[in-house]
C-alpha positions as CSV (number, residue, x, y, z in Angstrom):
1,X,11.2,1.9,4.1
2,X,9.7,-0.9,6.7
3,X,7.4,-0.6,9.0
4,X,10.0,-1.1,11.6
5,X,11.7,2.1,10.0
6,X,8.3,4.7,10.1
7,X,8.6,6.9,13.5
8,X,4.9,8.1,14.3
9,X,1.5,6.5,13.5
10,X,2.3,4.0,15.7
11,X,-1.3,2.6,16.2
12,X,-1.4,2.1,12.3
13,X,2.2,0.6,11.9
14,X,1.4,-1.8,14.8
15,X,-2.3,-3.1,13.4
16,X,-0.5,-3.3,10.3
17,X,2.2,-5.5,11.3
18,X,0.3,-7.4,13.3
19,X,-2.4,-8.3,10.5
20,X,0.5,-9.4,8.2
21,X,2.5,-11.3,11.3
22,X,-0.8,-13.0,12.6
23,X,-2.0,-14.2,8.8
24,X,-5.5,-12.1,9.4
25,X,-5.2,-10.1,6.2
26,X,-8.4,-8.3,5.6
27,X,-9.4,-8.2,2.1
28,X,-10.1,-4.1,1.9
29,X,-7.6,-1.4,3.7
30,X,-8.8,2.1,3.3
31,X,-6.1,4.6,4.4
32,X,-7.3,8.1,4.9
33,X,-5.1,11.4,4.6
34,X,-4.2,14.7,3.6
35,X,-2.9,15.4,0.3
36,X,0.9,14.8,0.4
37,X,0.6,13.0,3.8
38,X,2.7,9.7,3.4
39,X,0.0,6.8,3.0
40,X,1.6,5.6,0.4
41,X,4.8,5.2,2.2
42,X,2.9,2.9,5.0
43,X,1.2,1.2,2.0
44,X,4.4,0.3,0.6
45,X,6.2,-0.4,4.0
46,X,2.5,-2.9,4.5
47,X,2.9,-4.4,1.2
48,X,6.8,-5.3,1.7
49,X,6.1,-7.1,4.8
50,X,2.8,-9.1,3.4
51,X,4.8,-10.1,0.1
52,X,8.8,-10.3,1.3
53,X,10.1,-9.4,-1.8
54,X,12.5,-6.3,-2.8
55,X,10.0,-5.9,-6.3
56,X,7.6,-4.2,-3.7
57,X,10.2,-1.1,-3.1
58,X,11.0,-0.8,-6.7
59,X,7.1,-1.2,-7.8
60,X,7.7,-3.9,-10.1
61,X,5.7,-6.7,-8.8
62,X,3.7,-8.8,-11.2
63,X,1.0,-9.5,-8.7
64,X,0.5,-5.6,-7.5
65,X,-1.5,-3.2,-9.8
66,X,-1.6,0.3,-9.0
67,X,-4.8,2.6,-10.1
68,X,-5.0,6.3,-10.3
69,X,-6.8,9.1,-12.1
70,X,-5.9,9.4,-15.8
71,X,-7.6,11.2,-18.7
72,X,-10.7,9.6,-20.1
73,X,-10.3,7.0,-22.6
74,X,-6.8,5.8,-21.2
75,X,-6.0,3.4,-18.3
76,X,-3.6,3.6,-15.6
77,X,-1.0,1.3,-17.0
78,X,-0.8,3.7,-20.0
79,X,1.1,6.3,-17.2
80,X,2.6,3.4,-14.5
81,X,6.3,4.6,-15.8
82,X,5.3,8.3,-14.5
83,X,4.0,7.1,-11.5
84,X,6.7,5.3,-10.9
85,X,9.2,7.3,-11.3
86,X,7.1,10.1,-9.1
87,X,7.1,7.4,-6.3
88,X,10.2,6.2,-6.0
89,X,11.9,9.6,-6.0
90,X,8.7,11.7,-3.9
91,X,6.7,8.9,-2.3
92,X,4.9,11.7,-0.2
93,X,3.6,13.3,-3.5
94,X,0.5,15.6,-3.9
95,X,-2.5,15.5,-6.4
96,X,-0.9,18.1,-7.8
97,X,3.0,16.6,-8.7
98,X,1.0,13.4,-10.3
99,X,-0.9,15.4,-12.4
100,X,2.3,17.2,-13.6
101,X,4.6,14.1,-13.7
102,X,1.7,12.1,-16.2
103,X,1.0,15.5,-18.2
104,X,-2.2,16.3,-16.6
105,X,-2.5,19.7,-16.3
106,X,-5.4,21.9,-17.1
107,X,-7.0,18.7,-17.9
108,X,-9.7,16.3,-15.7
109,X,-8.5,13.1,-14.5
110,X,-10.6,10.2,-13.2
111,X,-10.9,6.4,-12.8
112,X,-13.2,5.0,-15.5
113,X,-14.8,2.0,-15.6
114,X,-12.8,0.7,-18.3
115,X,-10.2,0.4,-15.5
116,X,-12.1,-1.5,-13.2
117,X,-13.3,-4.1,-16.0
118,X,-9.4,-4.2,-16.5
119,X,-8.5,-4.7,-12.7
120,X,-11.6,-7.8,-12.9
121,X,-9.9,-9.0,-15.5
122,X,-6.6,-9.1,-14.3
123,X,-7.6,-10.4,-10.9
124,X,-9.1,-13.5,-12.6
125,X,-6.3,-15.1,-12.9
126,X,-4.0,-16.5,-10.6
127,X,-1.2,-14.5,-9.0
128,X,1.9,-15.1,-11.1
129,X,4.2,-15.5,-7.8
130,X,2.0,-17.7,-6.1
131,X,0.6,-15.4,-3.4
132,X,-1.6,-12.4,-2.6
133,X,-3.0,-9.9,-5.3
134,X,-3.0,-6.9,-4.7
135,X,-4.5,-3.5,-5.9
136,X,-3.6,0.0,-4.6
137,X,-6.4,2.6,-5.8
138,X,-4.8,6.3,-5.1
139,X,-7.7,8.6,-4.7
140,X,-10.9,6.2,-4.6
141,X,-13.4,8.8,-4.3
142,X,-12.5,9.9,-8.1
143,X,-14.1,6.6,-9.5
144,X,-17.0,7.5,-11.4
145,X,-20.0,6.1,-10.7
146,X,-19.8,3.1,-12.8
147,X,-16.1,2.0,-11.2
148,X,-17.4,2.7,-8.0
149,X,-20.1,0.3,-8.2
150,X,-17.6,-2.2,-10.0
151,X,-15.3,-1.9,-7.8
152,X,-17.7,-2.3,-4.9
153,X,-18.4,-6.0,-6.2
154,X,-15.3,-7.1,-6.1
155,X,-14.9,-5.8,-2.2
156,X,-18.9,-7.7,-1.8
157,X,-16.8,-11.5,-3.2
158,X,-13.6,-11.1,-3.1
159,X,-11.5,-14.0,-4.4
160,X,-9.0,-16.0,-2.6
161,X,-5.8,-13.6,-1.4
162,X,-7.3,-11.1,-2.9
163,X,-6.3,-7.5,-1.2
164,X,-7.5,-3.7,-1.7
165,X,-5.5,-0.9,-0.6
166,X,-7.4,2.6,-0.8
167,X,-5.7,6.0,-0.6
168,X,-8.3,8.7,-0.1
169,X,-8.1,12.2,1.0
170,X,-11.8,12.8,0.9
171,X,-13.3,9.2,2.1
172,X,-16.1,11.0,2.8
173,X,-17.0,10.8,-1.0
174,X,-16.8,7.3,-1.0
175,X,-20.0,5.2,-1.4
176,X,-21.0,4.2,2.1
177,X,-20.9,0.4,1.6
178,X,-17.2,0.9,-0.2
179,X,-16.1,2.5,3.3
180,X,-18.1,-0.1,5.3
181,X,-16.4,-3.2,3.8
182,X,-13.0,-1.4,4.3
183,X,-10.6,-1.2,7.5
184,X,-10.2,2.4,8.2
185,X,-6.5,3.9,9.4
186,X,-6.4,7.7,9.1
187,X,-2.6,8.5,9.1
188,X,-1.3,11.3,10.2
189,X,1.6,12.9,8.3
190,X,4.4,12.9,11.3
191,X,7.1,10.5,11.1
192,X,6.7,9.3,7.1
193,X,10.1,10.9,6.0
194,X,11.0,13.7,4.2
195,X,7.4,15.9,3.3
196,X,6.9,16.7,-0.5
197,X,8.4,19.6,-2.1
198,X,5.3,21.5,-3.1
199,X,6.0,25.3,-4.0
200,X,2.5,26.2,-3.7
201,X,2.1,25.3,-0.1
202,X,3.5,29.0,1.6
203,X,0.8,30.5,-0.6
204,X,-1.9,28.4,-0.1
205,X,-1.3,29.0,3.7
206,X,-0.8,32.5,3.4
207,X,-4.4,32.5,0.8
208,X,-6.6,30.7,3.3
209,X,-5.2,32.7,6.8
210,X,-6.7,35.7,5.0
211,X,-9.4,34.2,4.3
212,X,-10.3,33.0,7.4
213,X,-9.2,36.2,9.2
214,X,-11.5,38.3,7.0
215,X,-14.2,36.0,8.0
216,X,-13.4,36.8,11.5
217,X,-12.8,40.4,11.2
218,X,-16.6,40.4,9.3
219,X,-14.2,42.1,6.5
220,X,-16.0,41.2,3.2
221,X,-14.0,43.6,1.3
222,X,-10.9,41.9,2.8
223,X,-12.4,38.4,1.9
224,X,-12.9,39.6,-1.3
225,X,-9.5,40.9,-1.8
226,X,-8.4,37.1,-0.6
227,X,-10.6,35.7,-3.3
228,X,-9.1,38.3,-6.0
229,X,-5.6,36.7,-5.0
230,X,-7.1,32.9,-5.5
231,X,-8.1,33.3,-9.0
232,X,-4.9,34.6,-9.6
233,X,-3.3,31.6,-9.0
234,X,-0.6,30.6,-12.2
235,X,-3.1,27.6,-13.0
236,X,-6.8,26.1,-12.8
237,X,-4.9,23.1,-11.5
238,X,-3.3,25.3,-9.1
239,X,-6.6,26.8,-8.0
240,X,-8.1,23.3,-7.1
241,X,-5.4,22.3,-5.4
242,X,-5.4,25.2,-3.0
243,X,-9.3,24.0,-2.4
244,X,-8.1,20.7,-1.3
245,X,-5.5,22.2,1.1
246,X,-8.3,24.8,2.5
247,X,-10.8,21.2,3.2
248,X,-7.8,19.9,4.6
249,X,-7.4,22.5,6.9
250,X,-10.9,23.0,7.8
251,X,-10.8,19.2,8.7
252,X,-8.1,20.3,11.1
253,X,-10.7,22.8,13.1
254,X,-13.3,20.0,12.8
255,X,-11.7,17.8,14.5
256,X,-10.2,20.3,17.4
257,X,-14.1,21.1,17.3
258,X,-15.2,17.8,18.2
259,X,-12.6,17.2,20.7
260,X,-10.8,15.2,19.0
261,X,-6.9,16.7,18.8
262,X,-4.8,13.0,18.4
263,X,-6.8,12.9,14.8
264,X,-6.5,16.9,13.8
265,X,-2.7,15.9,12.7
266,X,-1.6,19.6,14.0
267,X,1.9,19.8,14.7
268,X,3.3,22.3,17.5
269,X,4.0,25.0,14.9
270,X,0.4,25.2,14.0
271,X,-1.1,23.9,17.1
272,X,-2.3,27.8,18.3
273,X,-3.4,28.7,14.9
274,X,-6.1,26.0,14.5
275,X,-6.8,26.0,18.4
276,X,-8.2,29.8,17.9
277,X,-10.4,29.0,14.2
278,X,-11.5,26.3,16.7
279,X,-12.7,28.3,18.9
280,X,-14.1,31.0,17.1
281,X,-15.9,29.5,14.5
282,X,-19.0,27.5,14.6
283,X,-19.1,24.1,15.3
284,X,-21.8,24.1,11.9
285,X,-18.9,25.8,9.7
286,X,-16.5,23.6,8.6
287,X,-18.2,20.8,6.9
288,X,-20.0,23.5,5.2
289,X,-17.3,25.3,4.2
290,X,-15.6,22.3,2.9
291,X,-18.9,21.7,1.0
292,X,-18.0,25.1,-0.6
293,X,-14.2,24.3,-1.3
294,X,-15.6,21.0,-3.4
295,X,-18.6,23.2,-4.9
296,X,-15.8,25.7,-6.0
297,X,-13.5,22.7,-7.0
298,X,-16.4,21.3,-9.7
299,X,-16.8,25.0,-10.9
300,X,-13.4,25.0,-12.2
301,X,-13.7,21.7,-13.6
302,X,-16.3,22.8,-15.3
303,X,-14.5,25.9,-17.1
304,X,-16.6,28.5,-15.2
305,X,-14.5,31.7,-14.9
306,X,-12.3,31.4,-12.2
307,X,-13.1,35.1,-10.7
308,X,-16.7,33.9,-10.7
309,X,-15.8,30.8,-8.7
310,X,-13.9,32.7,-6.0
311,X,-16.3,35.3,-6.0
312,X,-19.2,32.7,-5.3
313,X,-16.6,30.8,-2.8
314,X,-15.8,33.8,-0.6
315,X,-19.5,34.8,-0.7
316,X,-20.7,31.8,0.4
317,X,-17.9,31.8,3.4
318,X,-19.3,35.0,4.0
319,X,-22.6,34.0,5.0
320,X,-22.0,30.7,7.0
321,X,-19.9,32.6,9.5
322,X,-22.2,35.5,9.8
């Protein structure tokens, strides 16, 4: 897909042509979405325009590397036929399908440092076609501390045609001088083709509206109940990706909160929904509870029993809408 072919995000498709167009390239892109929300489709559509070359759309280019979270000890490389194969059929795929597509389930991914002493390595030498490097970093904010700070050196002295292109859905866990060095584009979902298959969406939804309506109703048996029917979920994987889509949603009444409606990303269907938790809630509660979702998320990860977690999650909910 080209930029001329995306419908919606038309701010971000314009900037985007027009960087490439006028020959003002910034060094550090940092695209911010929702799980499953097409960034990578306008990262691809970006990076066909800068390099003109039909490798791009196949994700073959010699002079384009492409990081994500892998298990510890291996490097991305190790999994680039997964990804790629994932990509080029789902481009709008979740957390989730990567995981499954390398073999990650059940287990914790990251991005180690030995990657980023890889990418340094790599991005020594000249590009082999002569132009721009390039390296696309899905889900920055799961760099461990080490990368992070590797990877921040390269955005403080860049080399020559050197470019970074972040896909985060939680920038917000970036270090603060990796976001400051980066041009920021949140992109909404609308308009970036076809959205991902994901099974587990209509129960996630259906999980977190009972949630939420407990909350409402001051129903802490009913909240409960919702929290029974969380750590039921078929998988631990499952589980923390049904966090992510709650802290996606709560982003959603944020920004309806804060009078911001052109960057909640709700569509029409939806648009009623959110517009009441808006109203209802505190203005204090959904970076808190999102605080929780990510607390709950590290419990798992950390093999705590999973009706403890949602206990504690629900509990917690519980007593910041009170």
């Amino acid at each position: 897909m080209t930029l001329e072919e995306i419908q919606g995000n038309e701010a971000v498709v314009a900037a985007l042509a027009g960087m490439v167009d006028s020959g003002r390239v910034p060094h550090a892109i940092l695209f911010s979405e929702e799980d499953g929300g097409g960034a990578f489709v306008l990262c691809q559509a970006f990076l066909g325009r800068l390099y003109d070359s039909p490798k791009i759309g196949k994700l073959i280019h010699p002079d384009v590397h492409y990081v994500f979270p892998v298990l510890a000890g291996k490097l991305s490389v190790t999994y680039i036929a997964e990804f790629r194969e994932l990509a080029l059929r789902n481009p709008r795929f979740t957390e989730e399908q990567l995981d499954d597509a390398c073999g990650f389930e059940g287990k914790n991914s990251a991005i180690a440092v030995a990657e980023a002493n890889d990418l340094v390595g790599k991005l020594a030498f000249h590009s082999l076609e002569g132009g721009w490097k390039t390296v696309v970093v899905y889900l920055p904010e799961k760099m461990n501390a080490a990368a992070a700070n590797k990877l921040l050196k390269s955005l403080e002295e860049p080399s020559e045609r050197t470019l970074f292109v972040l896909i985060s859905h939680a920038p917000e866990k970036l270090l603060p001088t990796i976001r400051s060095r980066c041009q920021l584009f949140r992109v909404r979902p609308e308009g970036l083709g076809a959205p991902a298959e994901n099974e587990g969406e209509e129960v996630y939804r259906a999980l977190f509206a009972a949630l939420l309506d407990a909350l409402l109703a001051r129903d802490l048996s009913a909240g409960l109940d919702a929290g029974e029917r969380m750590a039921a979920l078929p998988s631990r994987d499952r589980m923390k990706a049904f966090c992510r889509y709650g802290s996606a949603c709560l982003r959603k009444v944020f920004m309806l909160q804060q009078g911001l409606p052109q960057l909640a990303g709700v569509n029409e269907a939806e648009k009623a929904y959110y517009e009441r938790l808006a109203a209802s809630f505190k203005k204090t509660f959904p970076r808190a509870a999102t605080g929780v979702f990510d607390r709950t998320q590290t419990l798992l990860e950390r093999n705590v029993n999973q009706k403890i977690a949602f206990t504690d999650l629900v509990n917690r909910f519980y007593m910041l809408a009170v």
